[in-house]
Jmol script that loads the backbone (N, CA, C; Angstrom):
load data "model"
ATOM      1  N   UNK A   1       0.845  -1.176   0.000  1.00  0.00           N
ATOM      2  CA  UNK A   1       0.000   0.000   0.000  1.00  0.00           C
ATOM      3  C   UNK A   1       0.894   1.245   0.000  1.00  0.00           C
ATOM      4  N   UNK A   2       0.718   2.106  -0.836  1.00  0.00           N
ATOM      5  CA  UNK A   2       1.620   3.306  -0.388  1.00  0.00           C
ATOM      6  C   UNK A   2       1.205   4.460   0.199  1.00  0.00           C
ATOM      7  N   UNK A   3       2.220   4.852   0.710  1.00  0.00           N
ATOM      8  CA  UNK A   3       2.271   6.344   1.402  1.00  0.00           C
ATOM      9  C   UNK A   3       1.503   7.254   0.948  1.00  0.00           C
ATOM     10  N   UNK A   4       1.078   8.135   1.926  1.00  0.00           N
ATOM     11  CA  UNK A   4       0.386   9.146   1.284  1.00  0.00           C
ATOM     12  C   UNK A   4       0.823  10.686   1.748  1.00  0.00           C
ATOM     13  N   UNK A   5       0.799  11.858   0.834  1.00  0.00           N
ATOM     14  CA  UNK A   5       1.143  12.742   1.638  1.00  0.00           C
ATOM     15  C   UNK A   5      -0.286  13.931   1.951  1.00  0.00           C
ATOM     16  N   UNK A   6      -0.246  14.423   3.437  1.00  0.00           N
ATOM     17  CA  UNK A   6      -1.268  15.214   4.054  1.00  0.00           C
ATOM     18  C   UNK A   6      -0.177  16.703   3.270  1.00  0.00           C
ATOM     19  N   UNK A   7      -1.049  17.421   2.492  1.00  0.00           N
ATOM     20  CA  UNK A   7      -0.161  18.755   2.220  1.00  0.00           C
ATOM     21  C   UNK A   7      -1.233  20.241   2.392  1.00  0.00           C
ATOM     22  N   UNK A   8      -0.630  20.865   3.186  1.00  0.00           N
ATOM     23  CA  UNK A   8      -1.657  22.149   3.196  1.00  0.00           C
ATOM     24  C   UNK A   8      -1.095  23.445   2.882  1.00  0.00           C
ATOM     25  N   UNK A   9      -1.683  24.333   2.489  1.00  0.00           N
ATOM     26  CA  UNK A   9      -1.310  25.982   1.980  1.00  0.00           C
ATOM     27  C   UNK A   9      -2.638  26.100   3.148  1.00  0.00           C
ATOM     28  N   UNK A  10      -1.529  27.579   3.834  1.00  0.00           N
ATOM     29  CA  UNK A  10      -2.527  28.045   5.155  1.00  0.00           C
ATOM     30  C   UNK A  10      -2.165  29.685   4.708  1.00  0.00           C
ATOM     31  N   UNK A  11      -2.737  30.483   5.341  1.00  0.00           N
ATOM     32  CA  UNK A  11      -2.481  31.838   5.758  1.00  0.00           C
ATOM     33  C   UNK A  11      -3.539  31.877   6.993  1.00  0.00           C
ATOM     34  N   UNK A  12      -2.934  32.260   7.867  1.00  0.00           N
ATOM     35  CA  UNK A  12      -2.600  32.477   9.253  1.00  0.00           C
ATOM     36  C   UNK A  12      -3.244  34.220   9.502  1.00  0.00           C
ATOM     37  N   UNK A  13      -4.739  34.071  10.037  1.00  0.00           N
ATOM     38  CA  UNK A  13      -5.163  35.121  10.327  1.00  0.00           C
ATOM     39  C   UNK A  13      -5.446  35.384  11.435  1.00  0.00           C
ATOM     40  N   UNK A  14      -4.882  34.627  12.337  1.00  0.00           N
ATOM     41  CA  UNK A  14      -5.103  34.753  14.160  1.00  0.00           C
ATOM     42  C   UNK A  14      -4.161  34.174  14.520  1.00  0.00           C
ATOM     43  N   UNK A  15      -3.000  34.717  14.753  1.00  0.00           N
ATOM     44  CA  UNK A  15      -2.096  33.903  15.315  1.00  0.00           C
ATOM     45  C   UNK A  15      -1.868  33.203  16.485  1.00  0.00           C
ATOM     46  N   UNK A  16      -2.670  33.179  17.561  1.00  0.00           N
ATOM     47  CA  UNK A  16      -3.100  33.172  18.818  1.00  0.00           C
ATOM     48  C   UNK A  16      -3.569  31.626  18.759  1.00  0.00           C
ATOM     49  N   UNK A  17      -4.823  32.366  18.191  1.00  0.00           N
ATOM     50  CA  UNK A  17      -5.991  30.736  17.850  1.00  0.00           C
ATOM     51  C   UNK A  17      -5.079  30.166  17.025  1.00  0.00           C
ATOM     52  N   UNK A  18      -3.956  30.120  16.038  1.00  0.00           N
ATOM     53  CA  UNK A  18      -3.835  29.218  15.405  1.00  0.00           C
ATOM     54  C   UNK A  18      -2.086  28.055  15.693  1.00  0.00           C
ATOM     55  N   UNK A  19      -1.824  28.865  16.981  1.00  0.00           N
ATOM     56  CA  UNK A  19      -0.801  28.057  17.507  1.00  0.00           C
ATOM     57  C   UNK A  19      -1.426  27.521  18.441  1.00  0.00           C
ATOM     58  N   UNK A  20      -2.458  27.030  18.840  1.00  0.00           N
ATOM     59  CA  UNK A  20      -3.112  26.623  19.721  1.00  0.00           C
ATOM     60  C   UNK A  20      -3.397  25.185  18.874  1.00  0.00           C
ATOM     61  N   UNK A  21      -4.284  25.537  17.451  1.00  0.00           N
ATOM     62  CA  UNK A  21      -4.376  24.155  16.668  1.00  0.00           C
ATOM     63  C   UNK A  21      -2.726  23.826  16.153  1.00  0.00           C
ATOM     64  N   UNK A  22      -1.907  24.205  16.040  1.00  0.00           N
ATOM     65  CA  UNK A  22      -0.577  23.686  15.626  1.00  0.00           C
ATOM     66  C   UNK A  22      -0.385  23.068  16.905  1.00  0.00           C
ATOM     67  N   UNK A  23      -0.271  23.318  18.068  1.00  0.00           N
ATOM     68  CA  UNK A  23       0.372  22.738  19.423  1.00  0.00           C
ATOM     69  C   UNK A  23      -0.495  21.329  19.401  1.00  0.00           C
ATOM     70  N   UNK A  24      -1.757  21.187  18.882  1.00  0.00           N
ATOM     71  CA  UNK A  24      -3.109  20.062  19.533  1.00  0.00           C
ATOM     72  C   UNK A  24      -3.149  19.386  18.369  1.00  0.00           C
ATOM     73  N   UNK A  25      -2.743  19.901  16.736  1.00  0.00           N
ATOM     74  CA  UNK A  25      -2.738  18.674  15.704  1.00  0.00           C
ATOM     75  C   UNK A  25      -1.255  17.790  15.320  1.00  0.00           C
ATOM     76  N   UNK A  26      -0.028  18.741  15.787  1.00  0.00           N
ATOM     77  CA  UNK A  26       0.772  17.672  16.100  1.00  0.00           C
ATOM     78  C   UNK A  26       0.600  16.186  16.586  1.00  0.00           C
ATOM     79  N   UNK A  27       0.570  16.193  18.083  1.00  0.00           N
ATOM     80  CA  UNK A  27       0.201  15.093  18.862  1.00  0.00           C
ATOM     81  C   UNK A  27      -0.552  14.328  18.191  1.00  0.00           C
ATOM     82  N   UNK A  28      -1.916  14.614  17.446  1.00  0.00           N
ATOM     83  CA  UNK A  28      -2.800  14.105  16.938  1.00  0.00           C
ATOM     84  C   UNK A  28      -2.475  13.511  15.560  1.00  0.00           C
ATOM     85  N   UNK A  29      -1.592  14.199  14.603  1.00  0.00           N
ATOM     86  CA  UNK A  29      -1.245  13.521  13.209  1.00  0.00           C
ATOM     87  C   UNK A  29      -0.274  12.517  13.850  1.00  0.00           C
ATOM     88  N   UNK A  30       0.765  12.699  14.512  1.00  0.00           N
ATOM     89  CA  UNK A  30       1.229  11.535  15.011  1.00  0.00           C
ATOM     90  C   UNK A  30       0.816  10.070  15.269  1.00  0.00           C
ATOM     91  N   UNK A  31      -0.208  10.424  16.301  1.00  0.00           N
ATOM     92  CA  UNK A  31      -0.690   9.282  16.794  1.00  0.00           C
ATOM     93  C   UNK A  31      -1.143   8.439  15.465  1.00  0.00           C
ATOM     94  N   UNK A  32      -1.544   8.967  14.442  1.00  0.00           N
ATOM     95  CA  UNK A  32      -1.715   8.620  13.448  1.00  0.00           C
ATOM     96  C   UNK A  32      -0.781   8.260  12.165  1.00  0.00           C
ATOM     97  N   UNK A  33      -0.063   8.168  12.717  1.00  0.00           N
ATOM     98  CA  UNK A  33       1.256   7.412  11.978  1.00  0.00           C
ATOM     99  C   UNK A  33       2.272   8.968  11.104  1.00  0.00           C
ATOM    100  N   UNK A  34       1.407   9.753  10.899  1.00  0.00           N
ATOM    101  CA  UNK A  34       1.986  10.968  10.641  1.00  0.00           C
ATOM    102  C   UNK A  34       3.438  11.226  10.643  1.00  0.00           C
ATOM    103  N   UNK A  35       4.638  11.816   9.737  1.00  0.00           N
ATOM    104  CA  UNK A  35       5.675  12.511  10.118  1.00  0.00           C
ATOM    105  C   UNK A  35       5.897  13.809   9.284  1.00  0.00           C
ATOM    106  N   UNK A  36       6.101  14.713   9.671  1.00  0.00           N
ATOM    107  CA  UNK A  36       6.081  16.193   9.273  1.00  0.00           C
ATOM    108  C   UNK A  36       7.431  15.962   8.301  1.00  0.00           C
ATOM    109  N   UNK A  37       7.224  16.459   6.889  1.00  0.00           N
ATOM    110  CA  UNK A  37       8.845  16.372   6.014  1.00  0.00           C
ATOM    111  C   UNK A  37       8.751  18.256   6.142  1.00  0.00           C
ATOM    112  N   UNK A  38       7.512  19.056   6.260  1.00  0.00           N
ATOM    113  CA  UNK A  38       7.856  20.315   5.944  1.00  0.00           C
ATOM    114  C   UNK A  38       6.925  21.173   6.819  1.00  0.00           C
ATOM    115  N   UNK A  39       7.036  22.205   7.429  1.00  0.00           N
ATOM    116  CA  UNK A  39       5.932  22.405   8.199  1.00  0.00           C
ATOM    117  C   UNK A  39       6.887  24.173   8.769  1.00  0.00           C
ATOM    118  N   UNK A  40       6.045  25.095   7.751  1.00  0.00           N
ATOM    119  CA  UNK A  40       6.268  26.592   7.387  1.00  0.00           C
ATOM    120  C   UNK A  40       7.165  26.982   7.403  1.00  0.00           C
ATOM    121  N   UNK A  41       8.037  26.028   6.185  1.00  0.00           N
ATOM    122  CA  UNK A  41       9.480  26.772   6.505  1.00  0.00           C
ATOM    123  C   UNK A  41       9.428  27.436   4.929  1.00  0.00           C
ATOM    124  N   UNK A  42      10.658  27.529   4.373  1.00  0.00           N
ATOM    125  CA  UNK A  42      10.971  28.715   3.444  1.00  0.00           C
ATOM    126  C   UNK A  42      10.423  27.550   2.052  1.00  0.00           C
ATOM    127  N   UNK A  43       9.869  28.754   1.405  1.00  0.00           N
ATOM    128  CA  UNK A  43       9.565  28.572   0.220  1.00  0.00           C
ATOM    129  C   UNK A  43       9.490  29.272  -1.397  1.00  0.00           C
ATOM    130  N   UNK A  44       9.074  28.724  -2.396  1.00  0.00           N
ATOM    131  CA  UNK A  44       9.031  29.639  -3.546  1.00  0.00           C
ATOM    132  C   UNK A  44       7.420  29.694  -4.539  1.00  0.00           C
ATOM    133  N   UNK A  45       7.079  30.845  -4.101  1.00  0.00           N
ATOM    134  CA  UNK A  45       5.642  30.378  -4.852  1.00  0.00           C
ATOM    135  C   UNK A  45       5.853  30.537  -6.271  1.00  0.00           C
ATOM    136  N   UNK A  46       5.392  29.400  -7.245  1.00  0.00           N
ATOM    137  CA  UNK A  46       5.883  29.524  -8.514  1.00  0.00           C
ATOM    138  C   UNK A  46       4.731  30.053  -9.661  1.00  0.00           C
ATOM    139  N   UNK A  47       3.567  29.141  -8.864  1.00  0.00           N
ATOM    140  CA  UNK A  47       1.894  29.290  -9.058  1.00  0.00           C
ATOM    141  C   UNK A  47       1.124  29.234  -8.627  1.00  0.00           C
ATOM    142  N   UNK A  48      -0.397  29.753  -9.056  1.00  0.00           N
ATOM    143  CA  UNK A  48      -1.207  29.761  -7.916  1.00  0.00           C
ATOM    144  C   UNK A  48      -1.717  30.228  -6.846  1.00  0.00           C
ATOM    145  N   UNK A  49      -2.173  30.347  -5.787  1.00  0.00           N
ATOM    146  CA  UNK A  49      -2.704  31.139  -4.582  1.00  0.00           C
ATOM    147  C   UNK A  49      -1.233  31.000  -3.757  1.00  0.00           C
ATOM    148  N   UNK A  50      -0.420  32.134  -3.628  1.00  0.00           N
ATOM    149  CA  UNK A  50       0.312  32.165  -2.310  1.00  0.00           C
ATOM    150  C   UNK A  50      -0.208  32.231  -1.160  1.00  0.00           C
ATOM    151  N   UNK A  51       0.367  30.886   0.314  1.00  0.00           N
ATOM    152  CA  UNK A  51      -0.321  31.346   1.253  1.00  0.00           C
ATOM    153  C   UNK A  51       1.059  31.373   1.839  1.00  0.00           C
ATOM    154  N   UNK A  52       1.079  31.381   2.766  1.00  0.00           N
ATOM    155  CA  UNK A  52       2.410  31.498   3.686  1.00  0.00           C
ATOM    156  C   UNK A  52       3.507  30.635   4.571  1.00  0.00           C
ATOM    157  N   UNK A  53       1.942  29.675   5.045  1.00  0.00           N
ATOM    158  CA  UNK A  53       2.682  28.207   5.550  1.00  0.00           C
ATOM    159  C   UNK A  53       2.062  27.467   5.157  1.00  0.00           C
ATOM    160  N   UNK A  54       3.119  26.697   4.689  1.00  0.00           N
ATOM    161  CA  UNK A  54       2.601  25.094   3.545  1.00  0.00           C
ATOM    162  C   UNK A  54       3.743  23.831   5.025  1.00  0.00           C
ATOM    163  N   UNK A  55       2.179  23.419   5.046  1.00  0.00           N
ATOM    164  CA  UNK A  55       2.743  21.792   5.987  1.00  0.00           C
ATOM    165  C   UNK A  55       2.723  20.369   4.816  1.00  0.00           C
ATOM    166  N   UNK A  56       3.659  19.618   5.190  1.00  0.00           N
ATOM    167  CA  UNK A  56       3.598  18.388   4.187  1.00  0.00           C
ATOM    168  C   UNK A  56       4.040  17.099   5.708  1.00  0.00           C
ATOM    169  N   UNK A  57       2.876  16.293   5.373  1.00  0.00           N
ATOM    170  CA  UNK A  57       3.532  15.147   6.430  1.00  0.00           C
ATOM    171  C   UNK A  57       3.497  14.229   5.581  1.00  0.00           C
ATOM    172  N   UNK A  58       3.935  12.848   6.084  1.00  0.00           N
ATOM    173  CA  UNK A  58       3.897  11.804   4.988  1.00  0.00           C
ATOM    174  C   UNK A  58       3.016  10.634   6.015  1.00  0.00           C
ATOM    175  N   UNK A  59       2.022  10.067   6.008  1.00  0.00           N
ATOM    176  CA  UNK A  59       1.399   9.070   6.866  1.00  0.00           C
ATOM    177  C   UNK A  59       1.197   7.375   5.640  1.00  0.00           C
ATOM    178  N   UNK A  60       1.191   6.461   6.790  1.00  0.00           N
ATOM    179  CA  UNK A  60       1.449   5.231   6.187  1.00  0.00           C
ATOM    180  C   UNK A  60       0.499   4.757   4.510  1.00  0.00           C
ATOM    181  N   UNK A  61      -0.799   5.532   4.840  1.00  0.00           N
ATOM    182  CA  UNK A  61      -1.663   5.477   3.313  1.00  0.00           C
ATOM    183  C   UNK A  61      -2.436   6.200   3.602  1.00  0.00           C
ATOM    184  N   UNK A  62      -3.221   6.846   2.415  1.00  0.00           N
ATOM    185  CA  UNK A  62      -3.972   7.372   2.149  1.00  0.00           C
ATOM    186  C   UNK A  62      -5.374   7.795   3.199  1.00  0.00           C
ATOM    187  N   UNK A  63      -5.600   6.490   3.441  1.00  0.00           N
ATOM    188  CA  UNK A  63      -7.188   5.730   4.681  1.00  0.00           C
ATOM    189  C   UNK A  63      -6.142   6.758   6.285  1.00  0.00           C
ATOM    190  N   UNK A  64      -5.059   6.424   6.151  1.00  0.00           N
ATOM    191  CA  UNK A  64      -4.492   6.663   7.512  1.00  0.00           C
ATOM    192  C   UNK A  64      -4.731   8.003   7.468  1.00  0.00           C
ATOM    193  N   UNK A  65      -4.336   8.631   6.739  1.00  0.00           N
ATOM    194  CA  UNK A  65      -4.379  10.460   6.568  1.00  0.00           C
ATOM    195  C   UNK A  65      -5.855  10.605   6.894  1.00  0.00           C
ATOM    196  N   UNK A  66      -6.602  10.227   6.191  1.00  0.00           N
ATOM    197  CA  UNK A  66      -8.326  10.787   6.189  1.00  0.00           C
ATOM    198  C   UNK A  66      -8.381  10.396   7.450  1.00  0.00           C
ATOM    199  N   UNK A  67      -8.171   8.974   7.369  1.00  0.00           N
ATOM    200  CA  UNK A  67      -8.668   8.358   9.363  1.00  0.00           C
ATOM    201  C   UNK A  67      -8.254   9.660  10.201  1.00  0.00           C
ATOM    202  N   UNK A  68      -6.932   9.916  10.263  1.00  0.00           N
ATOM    203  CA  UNK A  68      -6.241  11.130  11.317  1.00  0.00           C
ATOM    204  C   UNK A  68      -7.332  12.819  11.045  1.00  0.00           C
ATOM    205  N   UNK A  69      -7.858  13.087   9.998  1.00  0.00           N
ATOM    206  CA  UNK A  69      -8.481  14.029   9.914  1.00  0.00           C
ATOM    207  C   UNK A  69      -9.861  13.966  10.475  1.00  0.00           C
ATOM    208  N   UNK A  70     -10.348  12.576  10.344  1.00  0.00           N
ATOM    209  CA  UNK A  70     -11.666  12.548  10.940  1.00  0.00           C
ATOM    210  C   UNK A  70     -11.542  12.419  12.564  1.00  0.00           C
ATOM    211  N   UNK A  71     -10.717  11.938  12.877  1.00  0.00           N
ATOM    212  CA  UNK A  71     -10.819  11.378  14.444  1.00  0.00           C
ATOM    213  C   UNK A  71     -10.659  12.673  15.300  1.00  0.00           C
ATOM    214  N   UNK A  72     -11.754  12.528  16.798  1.00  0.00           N
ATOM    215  CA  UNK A  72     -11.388  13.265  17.499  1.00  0.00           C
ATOM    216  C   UNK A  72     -11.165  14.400  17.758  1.00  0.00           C
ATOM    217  N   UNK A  73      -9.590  13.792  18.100  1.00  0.00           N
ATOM    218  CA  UNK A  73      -8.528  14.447  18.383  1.00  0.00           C
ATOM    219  C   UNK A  73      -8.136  15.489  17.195  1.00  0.00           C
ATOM    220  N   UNK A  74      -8.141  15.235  15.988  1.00  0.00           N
ATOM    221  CA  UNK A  74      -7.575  16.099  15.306  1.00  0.00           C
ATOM    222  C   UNK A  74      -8.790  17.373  14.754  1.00  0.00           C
ATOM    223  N   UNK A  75      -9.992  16.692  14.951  1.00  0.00           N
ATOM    224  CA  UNK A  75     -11.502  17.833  15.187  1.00  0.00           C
ATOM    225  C   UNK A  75     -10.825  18.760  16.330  1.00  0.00           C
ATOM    226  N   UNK A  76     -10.440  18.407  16.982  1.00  0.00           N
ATOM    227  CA  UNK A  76     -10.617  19.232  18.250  1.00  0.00           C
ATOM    228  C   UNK A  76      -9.472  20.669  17.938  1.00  0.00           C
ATOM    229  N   UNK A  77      -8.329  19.787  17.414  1.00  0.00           N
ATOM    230  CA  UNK A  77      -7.478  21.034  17.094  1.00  0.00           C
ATOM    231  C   UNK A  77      -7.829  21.868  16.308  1.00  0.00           C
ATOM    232  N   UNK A  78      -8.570  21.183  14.844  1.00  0.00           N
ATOM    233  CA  UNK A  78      -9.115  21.849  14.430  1.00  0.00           C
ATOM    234  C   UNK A  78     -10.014  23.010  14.775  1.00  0.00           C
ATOM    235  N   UNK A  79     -10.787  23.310  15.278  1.00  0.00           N
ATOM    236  CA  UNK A  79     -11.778  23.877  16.016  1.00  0.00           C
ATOM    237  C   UNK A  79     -10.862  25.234  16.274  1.00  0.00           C
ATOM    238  N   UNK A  80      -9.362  25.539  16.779  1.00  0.00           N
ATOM    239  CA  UNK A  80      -8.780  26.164  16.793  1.00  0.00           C
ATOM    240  C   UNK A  80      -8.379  27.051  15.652  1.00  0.00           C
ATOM    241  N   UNK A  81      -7.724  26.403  14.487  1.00  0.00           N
ATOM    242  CA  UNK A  81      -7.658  26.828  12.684  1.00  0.00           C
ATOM    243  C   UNK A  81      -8.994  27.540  12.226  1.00  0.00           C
ATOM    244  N   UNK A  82     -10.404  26.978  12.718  1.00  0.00           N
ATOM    245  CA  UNK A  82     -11.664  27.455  12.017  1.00  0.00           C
ATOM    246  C   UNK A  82     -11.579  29.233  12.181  1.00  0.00           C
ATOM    247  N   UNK A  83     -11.396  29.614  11.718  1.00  0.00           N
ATOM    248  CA  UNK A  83     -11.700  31.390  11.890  1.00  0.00           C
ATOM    249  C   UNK A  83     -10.378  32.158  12.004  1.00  0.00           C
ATOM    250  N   UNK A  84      -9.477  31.177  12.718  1.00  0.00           N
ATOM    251  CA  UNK A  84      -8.113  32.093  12.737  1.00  0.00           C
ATOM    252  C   UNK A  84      -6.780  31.923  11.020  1.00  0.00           C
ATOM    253  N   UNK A  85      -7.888  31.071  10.274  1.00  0.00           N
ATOM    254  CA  UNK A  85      -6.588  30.744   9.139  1.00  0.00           C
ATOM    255  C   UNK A  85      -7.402  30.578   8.008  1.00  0.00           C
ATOM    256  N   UNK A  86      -7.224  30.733   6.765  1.00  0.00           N
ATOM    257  CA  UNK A  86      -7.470  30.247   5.281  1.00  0.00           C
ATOM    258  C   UNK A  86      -6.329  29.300   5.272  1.00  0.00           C
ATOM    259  N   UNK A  87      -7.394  27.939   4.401  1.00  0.00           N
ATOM    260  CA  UNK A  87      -6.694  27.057   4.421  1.00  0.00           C
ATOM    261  C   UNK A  87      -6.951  26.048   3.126  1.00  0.00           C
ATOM    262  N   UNK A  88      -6.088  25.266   2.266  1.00  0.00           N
ATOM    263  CA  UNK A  88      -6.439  24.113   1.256  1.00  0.00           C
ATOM    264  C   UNK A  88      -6.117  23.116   1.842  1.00  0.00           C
ATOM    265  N   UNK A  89      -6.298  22.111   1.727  1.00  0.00           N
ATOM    266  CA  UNK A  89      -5.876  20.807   2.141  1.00  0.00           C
ATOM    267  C   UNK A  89      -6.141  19.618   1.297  1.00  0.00           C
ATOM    268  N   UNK A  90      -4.962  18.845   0.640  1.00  0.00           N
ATOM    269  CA  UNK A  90      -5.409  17.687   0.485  1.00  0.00           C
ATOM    270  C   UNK A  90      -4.601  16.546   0.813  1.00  0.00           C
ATOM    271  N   UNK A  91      -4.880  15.271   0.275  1.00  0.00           N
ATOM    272  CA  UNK A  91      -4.072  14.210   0.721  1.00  0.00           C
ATOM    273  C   UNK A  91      -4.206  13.708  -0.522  1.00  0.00           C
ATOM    274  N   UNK A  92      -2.642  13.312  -1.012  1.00  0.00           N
ATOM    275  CA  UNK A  92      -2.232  12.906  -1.821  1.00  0.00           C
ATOM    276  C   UNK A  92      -1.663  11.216  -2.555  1.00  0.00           C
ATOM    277  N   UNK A  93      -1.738  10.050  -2.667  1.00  0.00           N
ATOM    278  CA  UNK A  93      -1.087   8.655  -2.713  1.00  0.00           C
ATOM    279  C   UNK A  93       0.120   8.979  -3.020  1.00  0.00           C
ATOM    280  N   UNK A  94       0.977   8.868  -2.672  1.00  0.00           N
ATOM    281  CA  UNK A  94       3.114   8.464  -3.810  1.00  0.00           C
ATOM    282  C   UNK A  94       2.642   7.260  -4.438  1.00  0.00           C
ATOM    283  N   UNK A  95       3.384   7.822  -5.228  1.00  0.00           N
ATOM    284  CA  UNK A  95       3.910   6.882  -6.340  1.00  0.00           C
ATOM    285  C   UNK A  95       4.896   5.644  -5.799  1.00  0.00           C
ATOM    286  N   UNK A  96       4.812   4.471  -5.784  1.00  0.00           N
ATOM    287  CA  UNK A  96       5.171   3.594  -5.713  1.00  0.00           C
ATOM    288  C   UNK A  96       6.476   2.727  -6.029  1.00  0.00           C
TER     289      UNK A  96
END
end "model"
wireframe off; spacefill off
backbone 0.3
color backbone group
């Protein structure tokens, strides 16, 4: 089964509320097999909507990523992101 990657473009409109969901969806993508390869560091926008912080984790498949978005724990952090950030998100399969 392969890997999948969780990748998001954010802009960050509450910074307050939104290190609050960064501190509470860590723990939570983890538990979910989750590992962060990139998470708002330097970048080059080439195309498209610039946002500011782009996260990339890599989790064991595809089911695992969605599973980690639905559960819980990662609602809950969420709840934090709702209002303080614009955000895309998807989850991606690798190539094999």
């Amino acid at each position: 089964m392969p890997s999948a990657l969780w990748i998001a473009h954010v802009e960050v409109t509450d910074s307050e509320a939104y290190g609050k969901y960064a501190k509470a969806a860590g723990p939570a993508i983890a538990a979910h097999g989750g590992v962060f390869l990139a998470r708002g560091g330097r970048y080059v926008q080439l195309e498209g909507n610039d946002r500011a912080r782009n996260v990339v984790a890599r989790f064991p498949s595809l089911e695992k990523a969605v599973e980690c978005y639905h559960s819980a724990e990662y609602q809950a952090a969420l709840a934090h992101a709702k209002g303080a950030s614009l955000r895309d998100l998807v989850v991606v399969e690798e190539v094999e």
